[in-house]
MARGU-955236 format. One record per residue (C-alpha): residue in one letter; residue number from 0; x, y, z. Coordinates in nm, 3 decimals. Example, Ala and Ser with C-alpha at 12.3 -4.5 7.8 and 13.67 -1.06 7.14 Angstrom:
BEGIN
{kemi A; 0; {1.230; -0.450; 0.780}} {kemi S; 1; {1.367; -0.106; 0.714}} 
END
This chain:
BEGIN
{kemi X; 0; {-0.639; 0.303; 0.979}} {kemi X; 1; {-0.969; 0.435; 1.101}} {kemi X; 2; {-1.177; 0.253; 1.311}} {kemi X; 3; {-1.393; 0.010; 1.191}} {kemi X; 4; {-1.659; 0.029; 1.505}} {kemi X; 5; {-2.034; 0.113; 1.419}} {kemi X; 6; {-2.282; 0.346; 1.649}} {kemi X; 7; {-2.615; 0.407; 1.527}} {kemi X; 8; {-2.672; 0.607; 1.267}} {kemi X; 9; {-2.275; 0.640; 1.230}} {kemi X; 10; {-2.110; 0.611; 0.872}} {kemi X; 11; {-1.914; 0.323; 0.833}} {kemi X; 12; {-1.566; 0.372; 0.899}} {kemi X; 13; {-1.250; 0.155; 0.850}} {kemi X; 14; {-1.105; -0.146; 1.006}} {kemi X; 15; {-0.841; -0.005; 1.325}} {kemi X; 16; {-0.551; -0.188; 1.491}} {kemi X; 17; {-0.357; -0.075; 1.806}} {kemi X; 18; {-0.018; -0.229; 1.690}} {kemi X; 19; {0.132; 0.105; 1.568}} {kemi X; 20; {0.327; 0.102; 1.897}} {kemi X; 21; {0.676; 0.253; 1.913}} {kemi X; 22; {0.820; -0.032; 2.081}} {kemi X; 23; {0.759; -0.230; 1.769}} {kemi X; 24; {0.919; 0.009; 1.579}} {kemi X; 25; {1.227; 0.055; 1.777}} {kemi X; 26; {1.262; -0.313; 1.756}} {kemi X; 27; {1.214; -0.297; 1.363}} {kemi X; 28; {1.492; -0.015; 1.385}} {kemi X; 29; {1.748; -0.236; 1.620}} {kemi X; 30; {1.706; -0.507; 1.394}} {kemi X; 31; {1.812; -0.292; 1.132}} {kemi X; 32; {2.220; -0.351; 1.195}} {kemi X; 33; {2.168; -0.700; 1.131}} {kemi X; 34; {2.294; -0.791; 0.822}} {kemi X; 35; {2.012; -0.800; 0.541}} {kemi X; 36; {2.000; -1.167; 0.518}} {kemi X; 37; {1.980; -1.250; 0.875}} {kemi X; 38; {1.743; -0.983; 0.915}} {kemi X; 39; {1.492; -1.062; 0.675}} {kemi X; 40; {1.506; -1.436; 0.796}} {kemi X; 41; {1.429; -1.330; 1.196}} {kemi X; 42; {1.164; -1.100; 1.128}} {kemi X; 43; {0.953; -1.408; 0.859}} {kemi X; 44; {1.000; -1.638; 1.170}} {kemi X; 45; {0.879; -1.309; 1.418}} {kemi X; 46; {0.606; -1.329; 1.179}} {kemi X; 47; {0.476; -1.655; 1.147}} {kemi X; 48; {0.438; -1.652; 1.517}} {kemi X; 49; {0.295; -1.320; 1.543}} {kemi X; 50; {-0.027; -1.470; 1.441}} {kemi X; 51; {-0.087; -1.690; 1.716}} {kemi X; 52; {-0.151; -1.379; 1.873}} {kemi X; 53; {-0.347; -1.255; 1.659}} {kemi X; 54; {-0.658; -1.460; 1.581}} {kemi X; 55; {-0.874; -1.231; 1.493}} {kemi X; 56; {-0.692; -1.111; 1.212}} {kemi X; 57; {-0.538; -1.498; 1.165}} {kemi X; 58; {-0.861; -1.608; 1.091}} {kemi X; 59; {-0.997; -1.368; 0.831}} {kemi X; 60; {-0.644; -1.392; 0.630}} {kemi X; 61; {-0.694; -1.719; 0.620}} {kemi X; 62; {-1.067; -1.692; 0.478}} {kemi X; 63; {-0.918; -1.450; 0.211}} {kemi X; 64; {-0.652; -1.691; 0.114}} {kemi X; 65; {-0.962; -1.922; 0.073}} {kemi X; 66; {-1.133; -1.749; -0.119}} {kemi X; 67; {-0.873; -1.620; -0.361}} {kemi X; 68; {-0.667; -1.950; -0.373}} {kemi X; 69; {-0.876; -2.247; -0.325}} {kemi X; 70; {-0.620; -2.380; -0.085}} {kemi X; 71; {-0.799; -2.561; 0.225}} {kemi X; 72; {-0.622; -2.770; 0.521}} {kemi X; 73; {-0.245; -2.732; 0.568}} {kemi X; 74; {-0.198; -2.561; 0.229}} {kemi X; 75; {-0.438; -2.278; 0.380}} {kemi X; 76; {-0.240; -2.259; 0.717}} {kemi X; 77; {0.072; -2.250; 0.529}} {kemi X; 78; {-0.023; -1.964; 0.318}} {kemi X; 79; {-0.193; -1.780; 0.635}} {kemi X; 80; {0.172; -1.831; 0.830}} {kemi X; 81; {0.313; -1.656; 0.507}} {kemi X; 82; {0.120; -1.385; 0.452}} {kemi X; 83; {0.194; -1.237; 0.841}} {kemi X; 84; {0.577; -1.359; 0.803}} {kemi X; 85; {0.620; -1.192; 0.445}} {kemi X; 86; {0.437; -0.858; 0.644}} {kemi X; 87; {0.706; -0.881; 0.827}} {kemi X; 88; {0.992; -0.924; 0.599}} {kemi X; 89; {0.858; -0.611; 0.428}} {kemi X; 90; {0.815; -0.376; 0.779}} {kemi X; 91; {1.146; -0.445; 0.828}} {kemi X; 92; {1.276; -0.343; 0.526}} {kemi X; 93; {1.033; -0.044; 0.549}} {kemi X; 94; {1.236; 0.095; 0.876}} {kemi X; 95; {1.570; 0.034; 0.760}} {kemi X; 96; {1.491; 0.239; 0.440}} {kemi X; 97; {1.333; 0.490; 0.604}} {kemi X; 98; {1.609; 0.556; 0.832}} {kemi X; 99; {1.869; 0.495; 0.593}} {kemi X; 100; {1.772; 0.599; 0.252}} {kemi X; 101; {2.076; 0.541; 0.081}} {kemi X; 102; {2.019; 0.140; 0.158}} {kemi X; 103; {1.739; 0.171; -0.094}} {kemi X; 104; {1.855; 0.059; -0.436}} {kemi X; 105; {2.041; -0.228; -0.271}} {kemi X; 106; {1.667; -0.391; -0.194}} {kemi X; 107; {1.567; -0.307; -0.561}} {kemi X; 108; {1.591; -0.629; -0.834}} {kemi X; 109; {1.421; -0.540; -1.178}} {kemi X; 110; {1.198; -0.231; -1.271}} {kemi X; 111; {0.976; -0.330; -1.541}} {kemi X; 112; {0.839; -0.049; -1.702}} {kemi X; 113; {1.141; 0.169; -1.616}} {kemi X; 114; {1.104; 0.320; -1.995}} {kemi X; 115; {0.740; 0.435; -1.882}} {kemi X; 116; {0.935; 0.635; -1.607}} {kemi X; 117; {1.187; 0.737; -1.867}} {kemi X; 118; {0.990; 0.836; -2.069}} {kemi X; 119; {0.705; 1.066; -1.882}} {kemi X; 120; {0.780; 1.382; -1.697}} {kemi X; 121; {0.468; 1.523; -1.668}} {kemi X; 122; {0.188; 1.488; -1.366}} {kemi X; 123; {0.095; 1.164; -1.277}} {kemi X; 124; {-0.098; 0.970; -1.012}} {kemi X; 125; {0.087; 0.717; -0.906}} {kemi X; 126; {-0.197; 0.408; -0.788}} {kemi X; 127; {-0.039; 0.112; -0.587}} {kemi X; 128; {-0.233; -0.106; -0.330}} {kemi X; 129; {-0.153; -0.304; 0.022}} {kemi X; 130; {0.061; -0.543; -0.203}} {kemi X; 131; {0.399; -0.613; -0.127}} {kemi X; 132; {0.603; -0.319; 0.024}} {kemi X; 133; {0.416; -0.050; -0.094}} {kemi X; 134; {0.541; 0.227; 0.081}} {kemi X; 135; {0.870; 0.118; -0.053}} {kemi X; 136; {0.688; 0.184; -0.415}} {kemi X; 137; {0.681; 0.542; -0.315}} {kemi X; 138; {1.047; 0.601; -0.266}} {kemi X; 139; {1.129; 0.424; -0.511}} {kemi X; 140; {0.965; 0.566; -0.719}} {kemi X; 141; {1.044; 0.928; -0.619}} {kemi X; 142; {1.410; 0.827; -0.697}} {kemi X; 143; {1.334; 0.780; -1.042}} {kemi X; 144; {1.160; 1.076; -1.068}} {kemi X; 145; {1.268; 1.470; -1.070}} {kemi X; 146; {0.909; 1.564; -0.930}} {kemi X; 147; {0.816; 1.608; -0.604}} {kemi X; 148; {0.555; 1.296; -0.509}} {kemi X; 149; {0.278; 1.402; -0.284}} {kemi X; 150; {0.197; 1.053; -0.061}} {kemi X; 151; {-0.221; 1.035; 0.104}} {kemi X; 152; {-0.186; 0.898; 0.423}} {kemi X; 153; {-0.454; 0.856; 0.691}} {kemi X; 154; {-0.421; 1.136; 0.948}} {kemi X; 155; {-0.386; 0.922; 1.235}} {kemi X; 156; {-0.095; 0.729; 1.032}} {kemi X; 157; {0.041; 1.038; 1.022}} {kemi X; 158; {0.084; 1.154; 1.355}} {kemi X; 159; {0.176; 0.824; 1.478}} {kemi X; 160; {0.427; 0.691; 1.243}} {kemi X; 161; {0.608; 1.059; 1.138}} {kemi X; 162; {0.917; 0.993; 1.365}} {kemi X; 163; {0.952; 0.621; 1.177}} {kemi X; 164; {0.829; 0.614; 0.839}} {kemi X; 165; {0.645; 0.996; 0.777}} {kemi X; 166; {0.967; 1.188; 0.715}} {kemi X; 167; {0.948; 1.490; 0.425}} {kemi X; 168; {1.205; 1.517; 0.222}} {kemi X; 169; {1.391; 1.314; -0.026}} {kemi X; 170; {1.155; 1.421; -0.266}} {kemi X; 171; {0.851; 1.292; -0.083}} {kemi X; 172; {0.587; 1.514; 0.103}} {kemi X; 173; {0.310; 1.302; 0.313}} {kemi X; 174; {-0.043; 1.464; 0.272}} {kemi X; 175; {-0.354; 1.368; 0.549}} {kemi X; 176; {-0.600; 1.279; 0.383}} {kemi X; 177; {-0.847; 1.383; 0.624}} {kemi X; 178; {-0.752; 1.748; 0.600}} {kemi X; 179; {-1.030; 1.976; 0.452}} {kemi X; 180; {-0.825; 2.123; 0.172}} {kemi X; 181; {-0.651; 1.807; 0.092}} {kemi X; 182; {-0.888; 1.774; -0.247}} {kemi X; 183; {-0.720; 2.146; -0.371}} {kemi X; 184; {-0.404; 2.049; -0.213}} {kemi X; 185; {-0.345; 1.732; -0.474}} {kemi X; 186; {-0.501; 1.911; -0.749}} {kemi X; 187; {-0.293; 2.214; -0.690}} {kemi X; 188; {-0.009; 1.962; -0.715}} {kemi X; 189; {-0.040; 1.816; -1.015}} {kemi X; 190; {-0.129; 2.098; -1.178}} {kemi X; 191; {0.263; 2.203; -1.096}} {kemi X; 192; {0.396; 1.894; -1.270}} {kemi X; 193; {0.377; 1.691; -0.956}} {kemi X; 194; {0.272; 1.351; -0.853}} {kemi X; 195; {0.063; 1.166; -0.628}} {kemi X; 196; {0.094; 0.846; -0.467}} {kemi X; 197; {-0.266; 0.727; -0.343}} {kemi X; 198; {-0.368; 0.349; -0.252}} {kemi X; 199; {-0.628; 0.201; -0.416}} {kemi X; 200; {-0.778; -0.125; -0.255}} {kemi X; 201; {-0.949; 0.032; 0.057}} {kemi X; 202; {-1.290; 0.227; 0.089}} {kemi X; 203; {-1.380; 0.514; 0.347}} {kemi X; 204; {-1.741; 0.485; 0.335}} {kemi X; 205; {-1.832; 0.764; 0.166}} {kemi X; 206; {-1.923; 0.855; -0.169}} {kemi X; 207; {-1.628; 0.839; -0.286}} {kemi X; 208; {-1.659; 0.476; -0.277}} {kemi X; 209; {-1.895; 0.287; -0.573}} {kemi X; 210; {-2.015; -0.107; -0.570}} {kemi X; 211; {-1.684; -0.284; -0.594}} {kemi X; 212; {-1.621; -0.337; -0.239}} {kemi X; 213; {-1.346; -0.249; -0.121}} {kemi X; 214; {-1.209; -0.055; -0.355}} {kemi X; 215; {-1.274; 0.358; -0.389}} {kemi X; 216; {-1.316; 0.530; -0.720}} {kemi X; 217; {-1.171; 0.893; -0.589}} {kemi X; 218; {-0.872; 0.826; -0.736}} {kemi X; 219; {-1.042; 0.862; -1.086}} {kemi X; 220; {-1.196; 1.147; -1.029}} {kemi X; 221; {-0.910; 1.348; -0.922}} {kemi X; 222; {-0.730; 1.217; -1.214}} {kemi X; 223; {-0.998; 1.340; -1.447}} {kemi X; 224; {-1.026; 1.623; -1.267}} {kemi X; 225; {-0.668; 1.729; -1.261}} {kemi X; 226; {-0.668; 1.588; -1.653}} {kemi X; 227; {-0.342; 1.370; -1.597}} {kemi X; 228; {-0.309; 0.980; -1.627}} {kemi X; 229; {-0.363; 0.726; -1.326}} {kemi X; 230; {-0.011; 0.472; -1.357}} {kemi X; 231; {-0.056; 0.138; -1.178}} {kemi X; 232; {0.254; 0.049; -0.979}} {kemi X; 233; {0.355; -0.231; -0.783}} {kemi X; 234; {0.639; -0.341; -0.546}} {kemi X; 235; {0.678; -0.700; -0.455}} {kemi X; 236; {0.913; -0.889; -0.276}} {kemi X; 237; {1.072; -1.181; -0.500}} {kemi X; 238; {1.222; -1.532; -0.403}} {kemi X; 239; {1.546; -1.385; -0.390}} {kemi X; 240; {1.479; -1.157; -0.122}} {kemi X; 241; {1.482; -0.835; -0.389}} {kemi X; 242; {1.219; -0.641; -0.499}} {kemi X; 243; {1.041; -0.588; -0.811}} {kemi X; 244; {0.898; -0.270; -0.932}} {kemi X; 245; {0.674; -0.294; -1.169}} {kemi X; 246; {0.539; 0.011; -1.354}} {kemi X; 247; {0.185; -0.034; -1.610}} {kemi X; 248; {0.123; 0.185; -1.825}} {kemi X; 249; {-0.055; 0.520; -1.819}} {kemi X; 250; {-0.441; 0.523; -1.860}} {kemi X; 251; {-0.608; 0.840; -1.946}} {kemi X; 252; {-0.965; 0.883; -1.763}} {kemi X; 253; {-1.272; 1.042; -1.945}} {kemi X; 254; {-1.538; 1.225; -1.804}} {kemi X; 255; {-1.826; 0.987; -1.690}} {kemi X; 256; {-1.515; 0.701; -1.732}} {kemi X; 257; {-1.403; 0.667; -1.366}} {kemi X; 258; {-1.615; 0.350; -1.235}} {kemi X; 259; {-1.482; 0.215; -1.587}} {kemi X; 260; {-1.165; 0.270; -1.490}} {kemi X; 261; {-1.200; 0.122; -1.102}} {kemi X; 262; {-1.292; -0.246; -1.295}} {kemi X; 263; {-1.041; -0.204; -1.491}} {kemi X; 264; {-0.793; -0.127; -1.181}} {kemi X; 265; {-0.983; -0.410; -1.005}} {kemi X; 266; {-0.870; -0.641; -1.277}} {kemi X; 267; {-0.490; -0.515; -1.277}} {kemi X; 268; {-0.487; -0.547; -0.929}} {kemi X; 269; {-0.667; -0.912; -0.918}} {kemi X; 270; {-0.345; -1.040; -1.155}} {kemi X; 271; {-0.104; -0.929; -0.915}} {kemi X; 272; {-0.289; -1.096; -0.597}} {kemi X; 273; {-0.317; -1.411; -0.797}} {kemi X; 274; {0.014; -1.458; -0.846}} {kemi X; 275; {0.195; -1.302; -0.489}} {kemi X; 276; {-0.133; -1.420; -0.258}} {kemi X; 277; {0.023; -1.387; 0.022}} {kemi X; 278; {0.154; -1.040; -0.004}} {kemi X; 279; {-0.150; -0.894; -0.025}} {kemi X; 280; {-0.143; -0.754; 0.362}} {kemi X; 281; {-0.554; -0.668; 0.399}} {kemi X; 282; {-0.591; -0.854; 0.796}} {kemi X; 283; {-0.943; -0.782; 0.768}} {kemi X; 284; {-1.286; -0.926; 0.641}} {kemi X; 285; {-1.217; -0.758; 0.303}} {kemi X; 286; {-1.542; -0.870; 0.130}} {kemi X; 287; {-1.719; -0.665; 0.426}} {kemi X; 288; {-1.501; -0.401; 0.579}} {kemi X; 289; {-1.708; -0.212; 0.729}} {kemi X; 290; {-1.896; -0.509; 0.917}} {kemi X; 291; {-2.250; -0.401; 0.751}} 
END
């Protein structure tokens, strides 16, 4: 994630961590022989105490939860301790699928919408959010699919995580998108048939952003551009400790339609947060994310 720090005259840039240390991720990996059960249940309790270290980002979950839920008091702390515990859960699961692919389908419960991936084999962008295991979404959703999926990735998430989580291959290529060509890069791939996997619920601070904080509205213009539908797509952990995928269907973006289609995203992804609040993983002020 970029950083989020302000200069004078700077642009406003994203909110930045420094927990994208390999130690963590070795750990995520050794935990990875565990049975799935046990597993799943050490890293929620690894978790819930992770944020008494963090209380920066403790206390601006918690303000989101507010906001979105209502909850105050113990409900509110409750919810807070599940958000970082259910971030956990789903990092886990992240590292033990990246390194072992074939463990995959065992995670996955119901697709709904599978007869939208049936039934479409032409280029897509595939739009998905900081909701649930996400980057799980991706693979999945590259096994269902006989096209290569192109994934945007920040640059710096890029060099950092490659050796954990940034692998090419399995049909899956991970595109910077800081890189100057990146725009003709994507187009150029969905113009093959192709598809691309970007994230929708964070701005840059640029113009490719529009007044419904935080969310950017490039998407919808490279899917006008490129004339191919945006598909919603969602991957969230269930009681049972499986996931659901959940695939909406296509929409087709006009010209002069793309802010249209951003509320109408906005709304989509609104349902979703109100009914798994505490896997929506934003540890940030998200109603001002670029401190302004």
């Amino acid at each position: 994630m970029e950083s989020s720090a302000l200069t004078e005259g700077a642009r406003p840039q994203w909110y930045a961590h420094g927990y994208n240390r390999p130690e963590l991720y070795r750990l995520a990996a050794a935990m990875g022989w565990l049975p799935r059960r046990l597993r799943l249940s050490l890293a929620r309790r690894l978790g819930r105490l992770a944020q008494s270290f963090l209380p920066a980002e403790r206390a601006v979950t918690r303000k989101t939860l507010s906001v979105m839920t209502g909850a105050t008091g113990r409900r509110l702390d409750e919810l807070t301790a599940e958000v970082f515990g259910e971030f956990a859960m789903c990092f886990s699961d992240l590292i033990t699928a990246s390194r072992r692919p074939a463990r995959i389908g065992s995670y996955l419960g119901a697709i709904h919408g599978r007869e939208l991936l049936n039934g479409f084999d032409g280029a897509l962008i595939s739009l998905t959010a900081h909701v649930g295991n996400w980057e799980l979404a991706g693979r999945l959703l590259a096994q269902h699919s006989a096209r290569t999926t192109h994934v945007v990735v920040a640059v710096e998430e890029a060099r950092a995580l490659e050796r954990w989580l940034r692998r090419d291959g399995s049909g899956l290529r991970f595109v910077p998108r800081s890189h100057p060509t990146v725009s003709l890069t994507l187009i150029a791939a969905l113009r093959r048939g192709e598809a691309v996997a970007l994230q929708g619920d964070r701005a840059l601070g640029n113009r490719g952003d529009v007044l419904v904080p935080p969310f950017p509205v490039g998407p919808f213009h490279l899917a006008r551009a490129a004339a191919v539908p945006v598909v919603p797509a969602f991957c969230t952990l269930d009681v049972d400790g499986r996931y659901v995928l959940r695939v909406l269907s296509p929409v087709k973006i006009t010209r002069g339609g793309e802010e249209e289609a951003l509320v109408a995203w906005v709304g989509t992804l609104e349902s979703i947060v109100a009914e798994k609040p505490t896997q929506w993983f934003n540890f940030f002020d998200v109603w001002n994310p670029f401190g302004l």
